[in-house]
The first five atom37 places (N, CA, C, CB, O) and aatype in JSON, in Angstrom:
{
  "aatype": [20, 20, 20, 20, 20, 20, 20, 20, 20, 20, 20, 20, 20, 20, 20, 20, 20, 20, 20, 20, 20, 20, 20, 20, 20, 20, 20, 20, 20, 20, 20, 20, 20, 20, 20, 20, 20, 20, 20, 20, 20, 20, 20, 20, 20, 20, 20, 20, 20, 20, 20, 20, 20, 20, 20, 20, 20, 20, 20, 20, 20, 20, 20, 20, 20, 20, 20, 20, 20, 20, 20, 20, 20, 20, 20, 20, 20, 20, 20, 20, 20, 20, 20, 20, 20, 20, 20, 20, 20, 20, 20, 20, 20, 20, 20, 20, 20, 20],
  "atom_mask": [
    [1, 1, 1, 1, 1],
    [1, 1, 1, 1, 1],
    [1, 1, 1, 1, 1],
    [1, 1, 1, 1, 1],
    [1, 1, 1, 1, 1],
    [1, 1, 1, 1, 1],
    [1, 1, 1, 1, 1],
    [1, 1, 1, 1, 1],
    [1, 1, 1, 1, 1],
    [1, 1, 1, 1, 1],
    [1, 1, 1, 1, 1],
    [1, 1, 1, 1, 1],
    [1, 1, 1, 1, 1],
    [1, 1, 1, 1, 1],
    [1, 1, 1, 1, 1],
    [1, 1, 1, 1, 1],
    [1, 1, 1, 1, 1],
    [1, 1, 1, 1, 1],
    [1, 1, 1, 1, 1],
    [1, 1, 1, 1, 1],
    [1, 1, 1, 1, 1],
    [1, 1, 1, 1, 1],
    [1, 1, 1, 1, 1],
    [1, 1, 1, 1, 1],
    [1, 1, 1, 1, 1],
    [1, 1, 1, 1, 1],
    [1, 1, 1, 1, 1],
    [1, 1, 1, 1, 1],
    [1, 1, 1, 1, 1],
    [1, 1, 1, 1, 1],
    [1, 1, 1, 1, 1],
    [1, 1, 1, 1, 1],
    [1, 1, 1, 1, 1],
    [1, 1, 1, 1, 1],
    [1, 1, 1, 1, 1],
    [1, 1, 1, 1, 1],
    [1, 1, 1, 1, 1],
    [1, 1, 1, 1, 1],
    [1, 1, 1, 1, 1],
    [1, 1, 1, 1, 1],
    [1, 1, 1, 1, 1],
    [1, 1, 1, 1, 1],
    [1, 1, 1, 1, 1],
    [1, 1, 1, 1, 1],
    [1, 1, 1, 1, 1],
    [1, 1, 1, 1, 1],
    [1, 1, 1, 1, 1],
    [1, 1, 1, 1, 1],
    [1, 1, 1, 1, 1],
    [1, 1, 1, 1, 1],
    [1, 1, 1, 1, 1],
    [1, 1, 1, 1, 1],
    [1, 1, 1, 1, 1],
    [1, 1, 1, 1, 1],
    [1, 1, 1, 1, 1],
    [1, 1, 1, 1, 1],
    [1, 1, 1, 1, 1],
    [1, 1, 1, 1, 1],
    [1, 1, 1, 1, 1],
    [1, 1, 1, 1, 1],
    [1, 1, 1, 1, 1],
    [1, 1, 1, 1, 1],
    [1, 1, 1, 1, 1],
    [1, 1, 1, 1, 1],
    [1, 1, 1, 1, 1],
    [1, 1, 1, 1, 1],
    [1, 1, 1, 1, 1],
    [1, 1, 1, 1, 1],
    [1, 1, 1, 1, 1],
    [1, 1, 1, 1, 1],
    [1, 1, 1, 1, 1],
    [1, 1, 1, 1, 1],
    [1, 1, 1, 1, 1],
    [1, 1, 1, 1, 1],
    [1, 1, 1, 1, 1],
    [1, 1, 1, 1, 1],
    [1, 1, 1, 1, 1],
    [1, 1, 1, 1, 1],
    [1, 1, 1, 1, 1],
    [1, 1, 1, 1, 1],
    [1, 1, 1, 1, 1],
    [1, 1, 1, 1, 1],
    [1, 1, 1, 1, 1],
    [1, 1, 1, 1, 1],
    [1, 1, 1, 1, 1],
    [1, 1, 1, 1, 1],
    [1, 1, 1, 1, 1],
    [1, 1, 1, 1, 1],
    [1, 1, 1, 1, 1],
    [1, 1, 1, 1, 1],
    [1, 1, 1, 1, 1],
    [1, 1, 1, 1, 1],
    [1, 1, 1, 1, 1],
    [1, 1, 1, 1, 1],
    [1, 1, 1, 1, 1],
    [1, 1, 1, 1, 1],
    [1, 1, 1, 1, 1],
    [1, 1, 1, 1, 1]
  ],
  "atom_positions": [
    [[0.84, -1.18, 0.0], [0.0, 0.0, 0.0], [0.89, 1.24, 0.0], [-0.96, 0.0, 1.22], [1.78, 1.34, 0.84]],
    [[0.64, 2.34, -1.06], [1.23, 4.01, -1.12], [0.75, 4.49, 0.43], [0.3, 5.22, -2.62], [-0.11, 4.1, 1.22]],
    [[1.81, 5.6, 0.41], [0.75, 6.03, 1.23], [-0.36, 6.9, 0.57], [1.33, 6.73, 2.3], [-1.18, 7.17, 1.46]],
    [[-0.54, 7.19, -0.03], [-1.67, 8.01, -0.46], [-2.96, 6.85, -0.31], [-1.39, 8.69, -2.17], [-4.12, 7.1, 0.02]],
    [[-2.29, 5.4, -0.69], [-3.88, 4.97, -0.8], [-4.31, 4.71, 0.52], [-4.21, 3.62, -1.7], [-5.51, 4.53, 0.71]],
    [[-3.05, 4.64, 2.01], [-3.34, 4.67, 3.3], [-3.92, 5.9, 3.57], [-2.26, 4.41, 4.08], [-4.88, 5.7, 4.31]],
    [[-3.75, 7.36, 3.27], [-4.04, 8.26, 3.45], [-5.83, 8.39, 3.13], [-3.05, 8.93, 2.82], [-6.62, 8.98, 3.87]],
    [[-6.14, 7.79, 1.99], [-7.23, 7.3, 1.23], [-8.31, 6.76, 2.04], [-6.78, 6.31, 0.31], [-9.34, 7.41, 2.24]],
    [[-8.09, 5.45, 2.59], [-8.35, 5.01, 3.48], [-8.74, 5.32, 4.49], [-7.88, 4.65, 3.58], [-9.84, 4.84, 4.76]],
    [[-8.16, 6.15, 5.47], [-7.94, 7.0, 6.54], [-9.33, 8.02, 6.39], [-6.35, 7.79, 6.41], [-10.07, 8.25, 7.35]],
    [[-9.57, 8.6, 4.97], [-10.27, 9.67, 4.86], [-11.52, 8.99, 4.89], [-9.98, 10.55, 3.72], [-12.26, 9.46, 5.75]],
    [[-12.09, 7.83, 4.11], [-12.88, 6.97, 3.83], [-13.55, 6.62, 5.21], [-12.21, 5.92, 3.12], [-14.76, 6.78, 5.36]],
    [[-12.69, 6.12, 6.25], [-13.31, 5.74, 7.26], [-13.7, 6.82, 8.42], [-12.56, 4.75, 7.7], [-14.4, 6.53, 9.39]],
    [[-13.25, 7.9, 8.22], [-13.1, 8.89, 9.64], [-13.45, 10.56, 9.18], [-11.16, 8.8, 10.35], [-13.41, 11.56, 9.89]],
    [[-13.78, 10.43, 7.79], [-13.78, 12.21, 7.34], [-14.56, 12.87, 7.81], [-14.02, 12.67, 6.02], [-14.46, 14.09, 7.97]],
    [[-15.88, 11.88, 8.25], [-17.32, 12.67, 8.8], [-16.9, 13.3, 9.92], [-18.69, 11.7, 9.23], [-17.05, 14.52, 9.94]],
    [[-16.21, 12.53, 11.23], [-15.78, 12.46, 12.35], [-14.96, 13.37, 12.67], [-15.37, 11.47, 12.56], [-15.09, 14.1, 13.65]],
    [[-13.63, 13.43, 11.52], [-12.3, 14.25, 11.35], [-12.5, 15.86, 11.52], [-11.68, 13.96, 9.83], [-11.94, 16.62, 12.31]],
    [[-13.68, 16.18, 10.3], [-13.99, 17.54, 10.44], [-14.75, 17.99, 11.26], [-14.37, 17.98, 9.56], [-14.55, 19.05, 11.85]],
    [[-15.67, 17.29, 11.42], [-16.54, 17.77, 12.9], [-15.63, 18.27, 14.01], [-17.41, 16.42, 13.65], [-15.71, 19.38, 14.53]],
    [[-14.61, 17.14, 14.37], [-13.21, 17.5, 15.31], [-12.6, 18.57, 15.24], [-12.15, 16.73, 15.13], [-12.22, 19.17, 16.25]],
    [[-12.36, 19.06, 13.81], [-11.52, 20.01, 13.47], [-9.55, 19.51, 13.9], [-12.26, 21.41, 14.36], [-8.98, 18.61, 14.52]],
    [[-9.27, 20.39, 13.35], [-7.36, 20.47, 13.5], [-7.33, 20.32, 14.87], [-6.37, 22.13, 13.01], [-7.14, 19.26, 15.46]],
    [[-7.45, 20.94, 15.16], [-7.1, 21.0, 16.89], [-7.62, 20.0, 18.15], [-7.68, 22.35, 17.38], [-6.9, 19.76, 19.12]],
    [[-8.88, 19.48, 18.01], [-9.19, 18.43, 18.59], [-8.38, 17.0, 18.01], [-10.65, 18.44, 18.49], [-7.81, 16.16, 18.71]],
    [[-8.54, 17.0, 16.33], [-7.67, 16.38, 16.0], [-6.28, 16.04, 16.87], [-7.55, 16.9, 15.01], [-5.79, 15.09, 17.48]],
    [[-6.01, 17.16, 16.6], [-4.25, 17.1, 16.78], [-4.13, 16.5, 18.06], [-3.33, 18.68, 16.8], [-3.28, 15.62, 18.17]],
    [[-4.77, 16.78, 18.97], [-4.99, 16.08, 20.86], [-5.05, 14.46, 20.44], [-7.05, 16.68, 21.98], [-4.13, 13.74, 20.84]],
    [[-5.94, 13.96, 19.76], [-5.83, 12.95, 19.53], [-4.55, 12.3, 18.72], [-6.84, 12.86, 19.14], [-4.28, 11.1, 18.81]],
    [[-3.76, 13.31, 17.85], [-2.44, 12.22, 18.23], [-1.82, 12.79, 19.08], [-1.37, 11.82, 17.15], [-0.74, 12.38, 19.49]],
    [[-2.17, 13.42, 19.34], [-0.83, 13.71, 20.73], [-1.05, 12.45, 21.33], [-1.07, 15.2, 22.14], [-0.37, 11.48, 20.97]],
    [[-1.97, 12.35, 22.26], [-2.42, 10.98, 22.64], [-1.72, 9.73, 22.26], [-3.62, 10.82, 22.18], [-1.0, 9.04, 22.97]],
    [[-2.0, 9.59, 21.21], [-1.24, 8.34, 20.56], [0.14, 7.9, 20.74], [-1.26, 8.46, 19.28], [0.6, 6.77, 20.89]],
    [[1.06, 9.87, 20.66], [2.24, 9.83, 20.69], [2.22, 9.14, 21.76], [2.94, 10.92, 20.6], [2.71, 8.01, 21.81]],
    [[1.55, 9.82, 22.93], [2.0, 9.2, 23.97], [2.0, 7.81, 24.85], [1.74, 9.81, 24.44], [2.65, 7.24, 25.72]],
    [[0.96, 7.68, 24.1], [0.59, 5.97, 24.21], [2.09, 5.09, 23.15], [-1.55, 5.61, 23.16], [2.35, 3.9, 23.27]],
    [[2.58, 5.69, 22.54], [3.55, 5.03, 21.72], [5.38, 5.0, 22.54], [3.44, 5.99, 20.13], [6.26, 4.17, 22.73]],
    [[5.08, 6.78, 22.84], [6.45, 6.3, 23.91], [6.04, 5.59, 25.22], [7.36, 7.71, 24.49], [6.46, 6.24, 26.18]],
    [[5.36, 4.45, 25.62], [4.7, 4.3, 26.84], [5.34, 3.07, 25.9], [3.03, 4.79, 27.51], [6.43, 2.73, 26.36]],
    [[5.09, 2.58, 25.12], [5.23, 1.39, 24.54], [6.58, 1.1, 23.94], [4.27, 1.28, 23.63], [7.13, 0.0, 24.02]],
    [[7.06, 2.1, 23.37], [8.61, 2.04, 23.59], [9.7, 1.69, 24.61], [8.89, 2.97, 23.42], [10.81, 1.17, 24.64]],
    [[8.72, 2.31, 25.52], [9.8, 2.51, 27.1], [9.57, 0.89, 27.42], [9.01, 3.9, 28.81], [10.57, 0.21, 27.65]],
    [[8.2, 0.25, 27.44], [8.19, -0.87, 28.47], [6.94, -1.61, 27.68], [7.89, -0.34, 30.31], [6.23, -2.31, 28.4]],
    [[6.56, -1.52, 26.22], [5.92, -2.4, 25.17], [6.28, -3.59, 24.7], [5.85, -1.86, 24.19], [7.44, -3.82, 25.03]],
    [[5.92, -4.23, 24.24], [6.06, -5.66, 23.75], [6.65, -4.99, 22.21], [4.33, -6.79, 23.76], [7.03, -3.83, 22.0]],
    [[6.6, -6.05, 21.3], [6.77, -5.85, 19.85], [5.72, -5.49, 18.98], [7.22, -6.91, 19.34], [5.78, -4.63, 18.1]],
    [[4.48, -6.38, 19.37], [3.44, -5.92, 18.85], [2.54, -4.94, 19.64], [2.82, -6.93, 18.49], [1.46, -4.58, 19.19]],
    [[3.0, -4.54, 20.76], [2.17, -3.16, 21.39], [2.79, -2.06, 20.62], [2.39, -2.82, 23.19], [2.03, -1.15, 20.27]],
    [[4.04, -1.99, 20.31], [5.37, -0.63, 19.66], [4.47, -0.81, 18.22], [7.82, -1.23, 19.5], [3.99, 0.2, 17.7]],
    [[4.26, -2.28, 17.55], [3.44, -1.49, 16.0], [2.16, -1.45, 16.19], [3.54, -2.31, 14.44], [1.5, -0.93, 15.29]],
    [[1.63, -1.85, 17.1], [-0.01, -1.18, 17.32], [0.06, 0.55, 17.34], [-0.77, -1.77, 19.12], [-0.7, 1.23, 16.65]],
    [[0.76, 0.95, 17.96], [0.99, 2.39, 18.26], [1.84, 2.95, 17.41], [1.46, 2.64, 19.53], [2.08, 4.12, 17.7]],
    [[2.53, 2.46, 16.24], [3.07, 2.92, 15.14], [2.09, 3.24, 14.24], [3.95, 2.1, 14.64], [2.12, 4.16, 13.43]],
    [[1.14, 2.37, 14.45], [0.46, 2.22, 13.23], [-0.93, 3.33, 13.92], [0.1, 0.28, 12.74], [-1.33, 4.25, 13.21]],
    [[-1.4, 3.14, 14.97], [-2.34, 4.53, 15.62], [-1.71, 5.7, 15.26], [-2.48, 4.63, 17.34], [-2.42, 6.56, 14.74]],
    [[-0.52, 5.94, 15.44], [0.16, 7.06, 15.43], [0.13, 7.84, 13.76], [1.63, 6.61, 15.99], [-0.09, 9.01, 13.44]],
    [[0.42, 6.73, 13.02], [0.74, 7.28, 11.52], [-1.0, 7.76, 10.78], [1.67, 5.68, 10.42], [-1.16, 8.72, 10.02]],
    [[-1.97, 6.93, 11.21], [-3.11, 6.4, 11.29], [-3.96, 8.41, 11.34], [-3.18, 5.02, 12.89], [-4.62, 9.19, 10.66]],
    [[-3.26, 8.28, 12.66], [-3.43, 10.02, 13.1], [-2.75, 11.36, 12.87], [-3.31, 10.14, 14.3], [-3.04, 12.51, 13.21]],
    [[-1.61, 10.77, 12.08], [-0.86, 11.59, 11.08], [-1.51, 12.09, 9.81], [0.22, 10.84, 10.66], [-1.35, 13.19, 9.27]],
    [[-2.48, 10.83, 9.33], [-2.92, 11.03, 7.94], [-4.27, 11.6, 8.17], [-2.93, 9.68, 7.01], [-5.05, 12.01, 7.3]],
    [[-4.52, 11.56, 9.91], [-6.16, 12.04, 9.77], [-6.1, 13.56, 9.47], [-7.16, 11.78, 11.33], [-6.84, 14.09, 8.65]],
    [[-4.97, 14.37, 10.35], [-4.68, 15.64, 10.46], [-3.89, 15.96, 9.0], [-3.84, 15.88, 11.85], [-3.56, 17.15, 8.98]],
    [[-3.68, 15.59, 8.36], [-3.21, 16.04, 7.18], [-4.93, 15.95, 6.01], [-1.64, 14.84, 6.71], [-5.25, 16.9, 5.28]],
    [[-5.38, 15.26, 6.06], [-6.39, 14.9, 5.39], [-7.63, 16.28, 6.02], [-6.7, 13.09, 5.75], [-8.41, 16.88, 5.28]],
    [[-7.54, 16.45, 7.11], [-8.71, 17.6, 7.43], [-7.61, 18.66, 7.25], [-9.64, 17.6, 9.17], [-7.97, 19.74, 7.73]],
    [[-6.56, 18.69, 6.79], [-5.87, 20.21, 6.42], [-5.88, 20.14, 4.91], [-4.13, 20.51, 7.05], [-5.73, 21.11, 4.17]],
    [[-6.06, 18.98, 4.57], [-6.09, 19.06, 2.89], [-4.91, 19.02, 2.24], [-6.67, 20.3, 2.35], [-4.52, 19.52, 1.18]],
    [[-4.2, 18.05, 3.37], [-1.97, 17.63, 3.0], [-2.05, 16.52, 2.29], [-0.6, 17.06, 4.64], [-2.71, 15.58, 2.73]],
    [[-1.4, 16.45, 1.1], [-1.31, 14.96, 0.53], [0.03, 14.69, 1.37], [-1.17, 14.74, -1.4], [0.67, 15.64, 1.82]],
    [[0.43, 13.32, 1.56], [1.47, 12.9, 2.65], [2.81, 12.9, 1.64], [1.08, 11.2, 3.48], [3.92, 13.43, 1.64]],
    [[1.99, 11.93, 0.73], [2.82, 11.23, -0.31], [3.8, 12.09, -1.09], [1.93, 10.6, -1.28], [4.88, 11.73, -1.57]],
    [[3.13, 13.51, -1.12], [3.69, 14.42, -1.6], [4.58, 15.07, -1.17], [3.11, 14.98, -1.85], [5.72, 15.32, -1.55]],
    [[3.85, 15.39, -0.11], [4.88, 16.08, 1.02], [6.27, 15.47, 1.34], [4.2, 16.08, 2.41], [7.27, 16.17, 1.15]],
    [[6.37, 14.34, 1.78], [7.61, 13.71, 2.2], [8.23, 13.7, 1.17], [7.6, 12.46, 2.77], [9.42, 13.75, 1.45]],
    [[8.04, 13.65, -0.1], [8.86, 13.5, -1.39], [10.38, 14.28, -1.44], [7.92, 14.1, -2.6], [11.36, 14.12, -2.17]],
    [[10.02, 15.41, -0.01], [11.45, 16.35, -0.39], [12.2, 15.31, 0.54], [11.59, 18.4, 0.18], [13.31, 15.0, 0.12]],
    [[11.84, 14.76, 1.61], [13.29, 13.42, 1.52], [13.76, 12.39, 0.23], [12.89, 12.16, 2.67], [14.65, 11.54, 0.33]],
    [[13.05, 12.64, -0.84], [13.88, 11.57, -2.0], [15.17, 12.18, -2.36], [13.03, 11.34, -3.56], [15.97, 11.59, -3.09]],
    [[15.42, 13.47, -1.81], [16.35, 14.05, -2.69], [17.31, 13.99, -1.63], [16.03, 15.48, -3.42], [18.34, 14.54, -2.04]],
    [[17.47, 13.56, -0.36], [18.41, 13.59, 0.69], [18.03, 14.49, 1.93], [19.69, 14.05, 0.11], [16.93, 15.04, 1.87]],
    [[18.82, 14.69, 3.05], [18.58, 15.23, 4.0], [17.88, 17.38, 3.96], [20.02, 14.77, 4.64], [18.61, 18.36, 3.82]],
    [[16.75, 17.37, 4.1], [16.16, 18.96, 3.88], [17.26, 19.6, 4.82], [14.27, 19.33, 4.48], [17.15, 20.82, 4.73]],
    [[18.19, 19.28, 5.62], [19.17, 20.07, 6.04], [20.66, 20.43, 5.11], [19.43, 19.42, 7.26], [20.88, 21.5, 4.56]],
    [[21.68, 19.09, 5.12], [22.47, 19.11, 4.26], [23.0, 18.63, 3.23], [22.89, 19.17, 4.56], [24.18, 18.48, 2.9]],
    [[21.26, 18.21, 2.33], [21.46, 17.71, 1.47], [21.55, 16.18, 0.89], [22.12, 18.22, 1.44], [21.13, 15.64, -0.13]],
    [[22.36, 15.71, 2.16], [22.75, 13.89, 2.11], [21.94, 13.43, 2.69], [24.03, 13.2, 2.72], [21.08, 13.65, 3.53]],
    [[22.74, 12.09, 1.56], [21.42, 10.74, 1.6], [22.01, 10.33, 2.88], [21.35, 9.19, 0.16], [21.37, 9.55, 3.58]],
    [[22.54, 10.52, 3.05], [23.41, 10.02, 4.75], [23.4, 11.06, 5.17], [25.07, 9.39, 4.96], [24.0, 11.89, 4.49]],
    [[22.91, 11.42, 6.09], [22.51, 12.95, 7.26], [24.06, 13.14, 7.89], [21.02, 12.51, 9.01], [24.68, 12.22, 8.43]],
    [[24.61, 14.66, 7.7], [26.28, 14.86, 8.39], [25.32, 15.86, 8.94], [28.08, 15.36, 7.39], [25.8, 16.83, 8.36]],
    [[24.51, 16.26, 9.48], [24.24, 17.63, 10.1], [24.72, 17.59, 11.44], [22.75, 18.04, 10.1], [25.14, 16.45, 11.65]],
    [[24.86, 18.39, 12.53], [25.35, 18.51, 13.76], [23.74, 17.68, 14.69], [25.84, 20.46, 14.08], [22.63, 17.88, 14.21]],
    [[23.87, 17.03, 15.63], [23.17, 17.04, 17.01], [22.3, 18.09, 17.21], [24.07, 17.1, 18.11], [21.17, 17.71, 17.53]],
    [[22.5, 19.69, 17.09], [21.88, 21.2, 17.06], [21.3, 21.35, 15.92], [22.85, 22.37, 17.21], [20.4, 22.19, 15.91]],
    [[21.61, 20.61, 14.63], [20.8, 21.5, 13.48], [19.52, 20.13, 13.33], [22.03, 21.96, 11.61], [19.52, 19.0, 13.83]],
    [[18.57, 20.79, 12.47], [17.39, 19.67, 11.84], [17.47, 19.42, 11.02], [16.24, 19.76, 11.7], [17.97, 20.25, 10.26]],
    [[17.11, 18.21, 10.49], [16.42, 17.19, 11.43], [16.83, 16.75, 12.38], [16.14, 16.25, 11.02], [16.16, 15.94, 13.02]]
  ]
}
């Protein structure tokens, strides 16, 4: 699966729900997730860490989808290497971003 057709998906099952929420209620709800995900990092099983990978991304595409973000698109500026210095292998410092 693209992500666009996950993104697809995402919209299919939750758009009624999504906008009613709006961005901002949205966004609480992954926060949430995040945090349910480092909870599962710290002291998760294997399949609790991709249950909450997959909530997490799940709620990535909801908030892009009620802002009207294609994902697929967006991330595309990593094909070309690091949005800091360029490389496909990241040399940036610890201080700079990513």
């Amino acid at each position: 699966m693209q992500i666009r057709e996950f993104q697809e998906l995402i919209e299919r099952m939750y758009s009624a729900k999504d906008r009613k929420r709006g961005t901002a209620g949205t966004f609480l709800w992954f926060m949430e997730e995040v945090g349910e995900l480092a909870g599962a990092l710290a002291n998760g099983s294997h399949t609790d860490k991709e249950g909450e990978f997959a909530d997490v991304f799940a709620w990535l595409a909801t908030i892009a989808n009620v802002e009207g973000i294609d994902l697929q698109k967006a991330v595309t500026k990593y094909t070309e290497g690091c949005p800091g210095c360029r490389g496909i292998v990241c040399v940036c410092g610890d201080e700079e971003k990513p």
